[in-house]
KEPA-956449 format. One record per residue (C-alpha): x, y, z; chain. Coordinates in steps of 0.1 Angstrom, whole numbers, always signed. Last residue first. Layout:
<X: X; Y: Y; Z: Z; chain: A>
...
// end
This chain:
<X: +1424; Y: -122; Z: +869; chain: A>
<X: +1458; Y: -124; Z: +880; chain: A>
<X: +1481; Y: -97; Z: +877; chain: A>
<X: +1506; Y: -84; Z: +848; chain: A>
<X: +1525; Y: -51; Z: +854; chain: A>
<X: +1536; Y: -33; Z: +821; chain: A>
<X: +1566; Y: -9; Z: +816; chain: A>
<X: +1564; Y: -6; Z: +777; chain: A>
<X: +1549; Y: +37; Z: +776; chain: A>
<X: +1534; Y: +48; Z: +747; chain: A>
<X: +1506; Y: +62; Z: +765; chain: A>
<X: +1473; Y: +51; Z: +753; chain: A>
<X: +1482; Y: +26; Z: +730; chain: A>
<X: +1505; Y: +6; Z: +759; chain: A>
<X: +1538; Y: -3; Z: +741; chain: A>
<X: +1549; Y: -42; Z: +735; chain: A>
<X: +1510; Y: -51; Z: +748; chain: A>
<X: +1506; Y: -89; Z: +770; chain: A>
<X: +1471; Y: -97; Z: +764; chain: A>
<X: +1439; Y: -91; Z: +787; chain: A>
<X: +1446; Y: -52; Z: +789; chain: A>
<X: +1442; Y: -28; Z: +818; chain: A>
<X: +1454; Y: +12; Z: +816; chain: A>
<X: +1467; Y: +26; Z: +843; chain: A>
<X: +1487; Y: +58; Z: +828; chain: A>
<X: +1521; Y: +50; Z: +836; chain: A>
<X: +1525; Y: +14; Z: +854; chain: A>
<X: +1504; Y: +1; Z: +820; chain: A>
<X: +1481; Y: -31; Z: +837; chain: A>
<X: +1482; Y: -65; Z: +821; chain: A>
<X: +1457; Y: -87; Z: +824; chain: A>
<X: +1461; Y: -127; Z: +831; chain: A>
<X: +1445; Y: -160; Z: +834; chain: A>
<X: +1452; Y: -195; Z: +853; chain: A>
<X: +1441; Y: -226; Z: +851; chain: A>
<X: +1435; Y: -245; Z: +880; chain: A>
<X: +1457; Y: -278; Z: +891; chain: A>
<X: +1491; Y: -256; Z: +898; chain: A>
<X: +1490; Y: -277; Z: +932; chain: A>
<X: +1517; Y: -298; Z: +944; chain: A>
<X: +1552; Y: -294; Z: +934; chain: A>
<X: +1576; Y: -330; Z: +935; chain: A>
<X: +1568; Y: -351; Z: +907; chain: A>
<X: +1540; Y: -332; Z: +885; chain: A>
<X: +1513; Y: -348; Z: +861; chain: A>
<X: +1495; Y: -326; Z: +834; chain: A>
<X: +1468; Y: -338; Z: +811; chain: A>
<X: +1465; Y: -318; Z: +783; chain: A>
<X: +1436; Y: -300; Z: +776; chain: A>
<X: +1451; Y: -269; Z: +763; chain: A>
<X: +1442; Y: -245; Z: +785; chain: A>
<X: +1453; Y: -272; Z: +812; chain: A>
<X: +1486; Y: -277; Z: +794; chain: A>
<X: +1491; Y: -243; Z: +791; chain: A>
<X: +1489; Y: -235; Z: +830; chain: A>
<X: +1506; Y: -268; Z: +838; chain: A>
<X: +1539; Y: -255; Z: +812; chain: A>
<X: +1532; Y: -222; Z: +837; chain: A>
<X: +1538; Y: -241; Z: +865; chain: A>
<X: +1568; Y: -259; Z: +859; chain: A>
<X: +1569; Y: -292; Z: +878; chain: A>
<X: +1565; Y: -316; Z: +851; chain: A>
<X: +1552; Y: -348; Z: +834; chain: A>
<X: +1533; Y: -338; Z: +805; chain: A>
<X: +1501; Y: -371; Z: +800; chain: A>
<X: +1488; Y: -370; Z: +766; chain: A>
<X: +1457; Y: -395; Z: +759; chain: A>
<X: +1453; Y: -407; Z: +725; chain: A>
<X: +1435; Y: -396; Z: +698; chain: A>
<X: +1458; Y: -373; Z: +677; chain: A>
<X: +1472; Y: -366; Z: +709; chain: A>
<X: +1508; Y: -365; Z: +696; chain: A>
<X: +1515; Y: -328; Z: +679; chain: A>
<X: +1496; Y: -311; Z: +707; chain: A>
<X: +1521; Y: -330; Z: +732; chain: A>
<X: +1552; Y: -320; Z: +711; chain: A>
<X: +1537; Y: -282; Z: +715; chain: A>
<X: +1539; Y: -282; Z: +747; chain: A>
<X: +1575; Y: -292; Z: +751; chain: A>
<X: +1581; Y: -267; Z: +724; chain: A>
<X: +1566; Y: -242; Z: +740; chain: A>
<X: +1585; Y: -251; Z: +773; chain: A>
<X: +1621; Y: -251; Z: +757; chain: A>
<X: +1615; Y: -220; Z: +736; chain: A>
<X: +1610; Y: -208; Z: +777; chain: A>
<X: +1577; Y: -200; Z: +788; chain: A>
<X: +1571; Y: -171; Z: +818; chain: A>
<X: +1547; Y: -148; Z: +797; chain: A>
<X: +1516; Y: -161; Z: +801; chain: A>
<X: +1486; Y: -140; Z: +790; chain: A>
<X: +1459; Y: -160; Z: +783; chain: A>
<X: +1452; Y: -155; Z: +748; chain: A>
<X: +1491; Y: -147; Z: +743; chain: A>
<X: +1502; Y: -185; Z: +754; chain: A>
<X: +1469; Y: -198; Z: +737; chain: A>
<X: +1485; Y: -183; Z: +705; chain: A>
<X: +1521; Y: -196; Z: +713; chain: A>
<X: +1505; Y: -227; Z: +716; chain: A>
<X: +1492; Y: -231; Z: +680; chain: A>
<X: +1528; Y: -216; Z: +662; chain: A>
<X: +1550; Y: -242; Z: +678; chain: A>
<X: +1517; Y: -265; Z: +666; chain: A>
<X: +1526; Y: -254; Z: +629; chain: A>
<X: +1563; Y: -251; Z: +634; chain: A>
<X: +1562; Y: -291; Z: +638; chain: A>
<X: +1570; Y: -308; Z: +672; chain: A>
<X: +1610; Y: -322; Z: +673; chain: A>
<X: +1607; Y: -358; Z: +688; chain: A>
<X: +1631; Y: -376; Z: +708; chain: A>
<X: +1621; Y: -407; Z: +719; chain: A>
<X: +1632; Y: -418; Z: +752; chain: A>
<X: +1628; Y: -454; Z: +763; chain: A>
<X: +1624; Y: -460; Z: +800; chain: A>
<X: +1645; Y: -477; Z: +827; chain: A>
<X: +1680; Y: -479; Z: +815; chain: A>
<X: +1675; Y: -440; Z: +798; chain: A>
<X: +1665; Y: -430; Z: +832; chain: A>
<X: +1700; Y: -441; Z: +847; chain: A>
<X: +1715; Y: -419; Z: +820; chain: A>
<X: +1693; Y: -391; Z: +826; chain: A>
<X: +1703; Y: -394; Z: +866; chain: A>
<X: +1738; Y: -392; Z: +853; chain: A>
<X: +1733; Y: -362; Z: +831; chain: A>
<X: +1713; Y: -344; Z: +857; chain: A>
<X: +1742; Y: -355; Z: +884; chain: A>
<X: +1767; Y: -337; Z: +854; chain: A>
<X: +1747; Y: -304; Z: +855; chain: A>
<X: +1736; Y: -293; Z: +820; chain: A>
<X: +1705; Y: -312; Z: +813; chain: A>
<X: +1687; Y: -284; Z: +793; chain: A>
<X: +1697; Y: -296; Z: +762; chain: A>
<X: +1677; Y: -325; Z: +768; chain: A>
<X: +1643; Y: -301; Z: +766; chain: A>
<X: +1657; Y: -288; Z: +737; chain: A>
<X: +1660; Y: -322; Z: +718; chain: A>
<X: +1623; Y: -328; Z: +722; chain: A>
<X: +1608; Y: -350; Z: +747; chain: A>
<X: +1588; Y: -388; Z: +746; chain: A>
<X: +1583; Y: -419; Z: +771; chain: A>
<X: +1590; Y: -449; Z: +761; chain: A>
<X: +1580; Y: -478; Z: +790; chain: A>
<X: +1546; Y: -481; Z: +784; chain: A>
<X: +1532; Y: -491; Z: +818; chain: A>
<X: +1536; Y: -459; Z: +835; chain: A>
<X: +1542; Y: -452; Z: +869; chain: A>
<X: +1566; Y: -421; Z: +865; chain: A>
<X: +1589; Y: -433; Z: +891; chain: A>
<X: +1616; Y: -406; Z: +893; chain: A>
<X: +1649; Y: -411; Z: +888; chain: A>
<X: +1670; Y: -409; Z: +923; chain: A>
<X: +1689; Y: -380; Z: +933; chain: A>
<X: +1674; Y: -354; Z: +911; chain: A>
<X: +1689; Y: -320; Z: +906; chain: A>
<X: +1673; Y: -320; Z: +868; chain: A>
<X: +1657; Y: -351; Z: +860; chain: A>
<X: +1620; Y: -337; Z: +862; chain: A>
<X: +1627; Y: -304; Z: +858; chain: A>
<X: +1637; Y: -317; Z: +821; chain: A>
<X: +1604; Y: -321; Z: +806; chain: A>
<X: +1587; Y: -356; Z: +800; chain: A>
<X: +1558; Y: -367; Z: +776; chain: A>
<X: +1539; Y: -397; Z: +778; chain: A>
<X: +1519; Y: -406; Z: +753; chain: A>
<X: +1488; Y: -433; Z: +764; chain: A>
// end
């Protein structure tokens, strides 16, 4: 098994979170590190670091480019460079093992289910379903499954994206 970890999960920590793994490397990208700003993050990375072996991997462009297509197929617009990378690390490593994403970011869950990655979270419940999304023009009303720059009907960029 690869597991992969994002930075929610050391960020305003008090204690480092039992992944309950038996490997004891667990994998990230540089970005995702960059994220740990706050000095208890750093600490509580620190502590992590005694328990677990990270290995910091930068996923190709090729698999960057991969999940940003499911990202538009389904419409989710809330992913930081950060989160596609994160994502795109996991497609990179599943050659044929199991990938298990530990995080509490919904829309990194979202992906990962389109993707069929195994998602496990530390403090959030739920965000087991995948979920889709049209777009709706606030001028002239007209729907669309992918996120538009300019809505062909009116020209207008104000969109408001719902559930399907």
């Amino acid at each position: 098994m690869i597991y992969i970890i994002d930075s929610g999960i050391l960020i305003n920590q008090s204690v480092i979170p039992d992944l309950h793994i038996e490997d004891e490397v667990v994998y990230t990208t540089q970005n995702v590190l960059n994220e740990l700003k706050s000095s208890l993050s750093r600490s509580v990375l620190i502590l992590f670091e005694e328990k677990y072996k990270i290995t910091v991997i930068n996923p190709s462009l090729i698999n960057i480019d991969s999940v940003k297509k499911t990202i538009s197929k389904i419409g989710e617009n809330k992913l930081s460079m950060q989160d596609i990378e994160l994502l795109a690390l996991a497609v990179e490593l599943r050659n044929n093992d199991m990938v298990i994403i530990f995080t509490d970011d919904y829309a990194i869950m979202n992906i990962a289910h389109e993707l069929e990655i195994t998602v496990n979270n530390i403090k959030t419940t739920g965000g087991s379903q995948k979920r889709r999304y049209k777009f709706k023009c606030k001028s002239c009303g007209k729907y669309y499954n992918r996120e538009q720059l300019d809505c062909e009907i009116c020209g207008s960029q104000q969109f408001i994206r719902y559930k399907k």
